[in-house]
N, C-alpha and C positions, 0 to 999 in steps of 0.2 A: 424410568432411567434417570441418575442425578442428571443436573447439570454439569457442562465439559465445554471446555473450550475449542472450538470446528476451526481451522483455519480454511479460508476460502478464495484459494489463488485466483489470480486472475490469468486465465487463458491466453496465452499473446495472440494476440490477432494476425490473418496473411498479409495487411496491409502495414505490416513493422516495417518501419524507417526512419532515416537521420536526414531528418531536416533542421534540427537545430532552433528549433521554434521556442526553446523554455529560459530565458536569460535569469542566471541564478544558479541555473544548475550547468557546472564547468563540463562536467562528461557531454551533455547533450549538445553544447554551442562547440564543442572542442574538435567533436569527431559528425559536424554538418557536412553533410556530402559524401558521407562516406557510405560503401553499398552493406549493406543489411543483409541477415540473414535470416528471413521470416522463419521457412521449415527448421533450423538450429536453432532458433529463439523459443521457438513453440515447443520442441523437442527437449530442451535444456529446462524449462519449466515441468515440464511432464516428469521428468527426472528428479528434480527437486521434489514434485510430490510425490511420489514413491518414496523419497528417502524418508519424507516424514511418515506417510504410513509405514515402515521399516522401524521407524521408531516407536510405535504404537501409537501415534497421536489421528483425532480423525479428522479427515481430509474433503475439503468439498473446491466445486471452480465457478466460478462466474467469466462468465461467457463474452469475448469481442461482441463490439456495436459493429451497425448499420456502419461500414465507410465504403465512398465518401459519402459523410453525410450531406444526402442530396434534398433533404427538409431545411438544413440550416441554409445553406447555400441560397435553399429559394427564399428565404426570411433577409438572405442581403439583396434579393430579385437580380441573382443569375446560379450559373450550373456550370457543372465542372468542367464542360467543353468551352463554355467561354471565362472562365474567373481566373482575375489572375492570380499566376505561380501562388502567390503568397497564400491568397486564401485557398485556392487545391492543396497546398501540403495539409494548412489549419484542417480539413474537410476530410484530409485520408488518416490525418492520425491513429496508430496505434494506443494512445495515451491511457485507453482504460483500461489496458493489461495490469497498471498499477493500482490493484485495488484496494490501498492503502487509502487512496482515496476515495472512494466509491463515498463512504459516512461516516458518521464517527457513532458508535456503541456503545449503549449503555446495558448493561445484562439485569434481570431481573430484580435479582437481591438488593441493587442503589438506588430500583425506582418507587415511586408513591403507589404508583399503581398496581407492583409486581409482576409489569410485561415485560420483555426486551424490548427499549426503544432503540430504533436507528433510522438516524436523520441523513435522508442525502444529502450531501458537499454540493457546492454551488460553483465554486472552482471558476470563480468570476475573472481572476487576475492574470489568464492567460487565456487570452483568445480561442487554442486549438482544444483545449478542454472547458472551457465555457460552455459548451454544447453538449457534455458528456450525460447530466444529470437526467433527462428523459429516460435515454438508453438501461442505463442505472437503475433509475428507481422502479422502470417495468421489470426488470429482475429482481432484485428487491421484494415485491407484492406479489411475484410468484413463486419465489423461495421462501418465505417467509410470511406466508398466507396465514397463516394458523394464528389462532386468537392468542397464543403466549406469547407473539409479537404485534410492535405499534411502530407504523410505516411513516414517517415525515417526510413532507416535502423541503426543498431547500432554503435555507435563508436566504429572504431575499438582497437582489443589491442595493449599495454596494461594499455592504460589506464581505469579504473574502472570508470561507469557507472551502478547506482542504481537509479537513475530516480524519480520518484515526490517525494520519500522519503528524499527528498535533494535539496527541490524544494520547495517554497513558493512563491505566487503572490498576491500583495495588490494592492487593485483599490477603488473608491466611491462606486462601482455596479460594478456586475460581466460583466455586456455587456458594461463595459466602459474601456477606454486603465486603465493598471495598472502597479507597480513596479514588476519585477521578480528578485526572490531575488535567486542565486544558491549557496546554503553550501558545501562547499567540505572539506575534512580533510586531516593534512600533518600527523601528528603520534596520536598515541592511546598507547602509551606505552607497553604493553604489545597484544595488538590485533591491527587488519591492519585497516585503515583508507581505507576506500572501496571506495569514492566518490573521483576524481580525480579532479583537478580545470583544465588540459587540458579538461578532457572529458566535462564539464560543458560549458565551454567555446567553445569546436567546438557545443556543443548542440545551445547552443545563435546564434552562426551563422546560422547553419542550419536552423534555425526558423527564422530568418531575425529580430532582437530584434533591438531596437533602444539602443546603447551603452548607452546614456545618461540615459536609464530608466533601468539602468542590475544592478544589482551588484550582485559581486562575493564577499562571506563571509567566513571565517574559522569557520570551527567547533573546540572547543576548544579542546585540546588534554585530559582532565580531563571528559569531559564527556564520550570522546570515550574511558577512561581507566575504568570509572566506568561502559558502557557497554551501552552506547548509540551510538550504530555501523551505527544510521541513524539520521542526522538532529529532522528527526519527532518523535523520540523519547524524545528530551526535547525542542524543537517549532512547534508551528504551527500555521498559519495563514487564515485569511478569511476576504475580504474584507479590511474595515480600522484597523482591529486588529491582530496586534499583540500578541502571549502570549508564552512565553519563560521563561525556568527556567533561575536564576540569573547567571547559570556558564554557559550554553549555546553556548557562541559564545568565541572565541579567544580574541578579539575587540568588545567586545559591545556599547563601547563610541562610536567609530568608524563609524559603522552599523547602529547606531540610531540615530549619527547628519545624515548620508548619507540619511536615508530612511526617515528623519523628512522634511530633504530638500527639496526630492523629493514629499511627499508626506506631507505637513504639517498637515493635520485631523487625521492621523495615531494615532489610540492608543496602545499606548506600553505595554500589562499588564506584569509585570515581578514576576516571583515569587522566594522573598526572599530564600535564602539557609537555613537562620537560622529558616525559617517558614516550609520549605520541600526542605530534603535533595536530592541529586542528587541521592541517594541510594533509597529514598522512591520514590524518582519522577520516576525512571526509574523501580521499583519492583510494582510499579501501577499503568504507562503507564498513570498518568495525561495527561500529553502533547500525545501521540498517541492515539490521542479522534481525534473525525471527529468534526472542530467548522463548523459551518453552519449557514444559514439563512432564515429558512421558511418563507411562503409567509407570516404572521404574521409582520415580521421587527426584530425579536428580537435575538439577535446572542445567540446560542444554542450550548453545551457543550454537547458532548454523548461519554460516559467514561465510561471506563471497571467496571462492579463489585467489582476487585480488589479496585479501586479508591475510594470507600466508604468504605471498610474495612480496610483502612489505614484510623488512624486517622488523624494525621498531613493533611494528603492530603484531605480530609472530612473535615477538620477544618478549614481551608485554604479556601475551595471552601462556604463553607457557611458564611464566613466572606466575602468573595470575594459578593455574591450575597446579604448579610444584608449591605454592603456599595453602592449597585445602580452601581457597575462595568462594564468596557464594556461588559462583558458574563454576560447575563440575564436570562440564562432556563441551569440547569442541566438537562440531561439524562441519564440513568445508562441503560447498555445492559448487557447481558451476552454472552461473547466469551469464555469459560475459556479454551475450546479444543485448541484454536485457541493461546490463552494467554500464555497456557504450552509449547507453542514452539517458545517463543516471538515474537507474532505477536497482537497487539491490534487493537483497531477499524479502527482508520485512516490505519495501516496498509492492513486491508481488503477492502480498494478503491482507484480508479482512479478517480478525480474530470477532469471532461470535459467541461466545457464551450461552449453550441453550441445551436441552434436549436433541439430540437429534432426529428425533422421533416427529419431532414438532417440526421439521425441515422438509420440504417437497424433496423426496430422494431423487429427482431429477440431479439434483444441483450438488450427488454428495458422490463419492469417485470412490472407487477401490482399485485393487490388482486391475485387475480382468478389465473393467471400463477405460482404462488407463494404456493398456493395449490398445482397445479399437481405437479412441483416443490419437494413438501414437500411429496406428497404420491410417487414419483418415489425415492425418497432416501429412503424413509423407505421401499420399495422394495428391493433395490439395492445394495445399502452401506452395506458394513462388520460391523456388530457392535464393533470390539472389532479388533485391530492387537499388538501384543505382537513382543518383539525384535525376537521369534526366528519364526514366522509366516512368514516372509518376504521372506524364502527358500521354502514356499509352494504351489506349481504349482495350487493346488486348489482357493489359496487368489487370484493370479496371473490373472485364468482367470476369476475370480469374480469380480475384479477389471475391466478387461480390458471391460469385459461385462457391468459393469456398465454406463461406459464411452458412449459406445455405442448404450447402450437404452436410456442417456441422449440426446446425439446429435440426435439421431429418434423422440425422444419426441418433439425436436425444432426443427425440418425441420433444421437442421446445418448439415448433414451428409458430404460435402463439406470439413468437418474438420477434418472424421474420419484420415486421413494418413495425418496430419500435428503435 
């Protein structure tokens, strides 16, 4: 089977909540305290992948960790009956539902060796995902066992490493060699520049990249002040396109003669500031849309709810598709569980480049699995967790139980104690 690009959501977890733990990202510190809605979070994801499988595109999930994470806890020498508040929230995190972060991907065709590598993210610069990468890469080396993939561990600290979310790759076709483009950030003014240009850079090597086809780009300090804490919050790419808000990059003249050179068919769509602000672009997660390419040809926008209830950004995108632009199909999903914690669409996946054949079909979904799927949350999942729920031994093993009749559900029990 050729190569294709698998998008690979990430599962929201029953332990989804707003604690407000991520400074940088405004949705997440804005809406702290506010009660969650695990079973709608988890079910609003489910939905989204359908709509992609409806679009003919193929679909795979990776799966919530161990919370609380009762390993890490013992590594600070205490447990979640005695730790304070602060670190029990870090310990219950949902965070790896975003599995934008999981690693950053490099597909076959750009490496030395002709495997897919993917490197786990280290996700050093914020405490409650600091601990994610175990959980992670034991998924990881049983989804992608097979000799066409090369599994790395993370870089180490301290340099910071957030992974595809920091990560762009252009090509003609996805089974064809392509540009990998790595965005890192030096300051954000007031919040931390998470993406490290060391760590991007041992990432290139690890994956055996051709220098000639890499670039390494800045993220501009003005987006990461307005609260764009990840590249893919104001670009994102697929295939020959390009689409990036105006303030974007440090260097955009820079970036775009580099990436024109390399890549002359590249289309650039760039969206004016004075059309959509960095404030609206980043409050309706235009740019952290999943672009994509059903078997159709037609490159395909799938963007938050928010994104049409902004007008600028609405206004913007239907002028974009009444002028024959490279994006031809808008999609509108709803994540808004997922949204309140800033996390938008593209943030809910890992795009993998592979055979699927070459994939443990544990980890690849259709209709039918998508159902059971759908009726095990609504089993399982808490409806509802409130800031002061998170100290009750009850949510605790409701939670932990959840976890557990999911991995039975998928023959994945291999995973329980990772």
């Amino acid at each position: 089977m050729p190569l294709m690009e698998i998008n690979f959501d990430g599962l929201i977890g029953p332990s989804h909540n707003y604690a407000g733990l991520s400074p940088g990202n405004l949705a997440a510190t804005r809406n702290a305290g506010a009660v969650s809605e695990p079973r709608a979070a988890a079910l609003q994801g489910i939905a989204k992948m359908r709509a992609n499988l409806r679009l003919g595109l193929t679909q795979g999930i990776l799966l919530p960790h161990a919370r609380p994470d009762h390993r890490w806890l013992a590594s600070l020498s205490t447990d979640y009956a005695g730790a304070a508040p602060h670190l029990c929230a870090q310990a219950l995190s949902a965070s790896a539902m975003w599995a934008a972060n999981a690693a950053t991907v490099s597909p076959a065709p750009d490496t030395a060796d002709g495997r897919c590598h993917l490197s786990v993210a280290n996700l050093v610069t914020m405490p409650h995902r600091s601990h994610e990468w175990p959980g992670t890469l034991a998924q990881l080396r049983l989804a992608f066992a097979n000799d066409a993939f090369a599994i790395h561990g993370p870089v180490p600290a301290p340099f910071g490493d957030e992974g595809a979310a920091n990560h762009m790759r252009l090509c003609p076709r996805h089974g064809e060699p392509g540009v990998e483009v790595f965005v890192y950030g030096v300051s954000g003014g007031p919040f931390p520049a998470r993406q490290h240009r060391e760590a991007s850079a041992a990432v290139a090597r690890a994956h055996g990249l051709d220098p000639q086809r890499t670039l390494f780009v800045q993220q501009s300090e003005e987006a990461i002040a307005a609260g764009a804490f990840h590249n893919d919050v104001v670009a994102v790419a697929n295939e020959r396109v390009l689409f990036a808000h105006e303030q974007a990059f440090a260097d955009k003249v820079g970036f775009y003669a580099d990436l024109t050179r390399l890549m002359p068919e590249v289309e650039i769509v760039e969206v004016p500031a004075d059309r959509v602000s960095l404030e609206d672009a980043i409050g309706s997660y235009l740019f952290n849309a999943q672009l994509v390419t059903p078997p159709d040809g037609q490159p395909t926008l799938i963007v938050p709810t928010e994104a049409r209830d902004n007008e600028a950004v609405w206004g913007w995108l239907q002028d974009h598709l009444a002028g024959n632009g490279a994006i031809r199909r808008v999609e509108v999903v709803d994540v808004r569980q997922s949204m309140a914690n800033g996390g938008g669409p593209a943030c809910l996946r890992l795009r993998v480049v592979a055979d699927p054949a070459t994939i443990d079909p544990r980890f690849l979904v259709d209709e039918g699995r998508l159902d059971r799927l759908a009726a095990l949350i609504e089993a399982h999942w808490p409806e509802t967790i409130g800031a002061d729920d998170i100290a009750d031994p009850a949510l605790i093993a409701r939670i932990e139980g959840a976890r557990r009749a999911l991995l039975e559900a998928l023959d994945l029990v291999e995973l329980l104690d990772s």
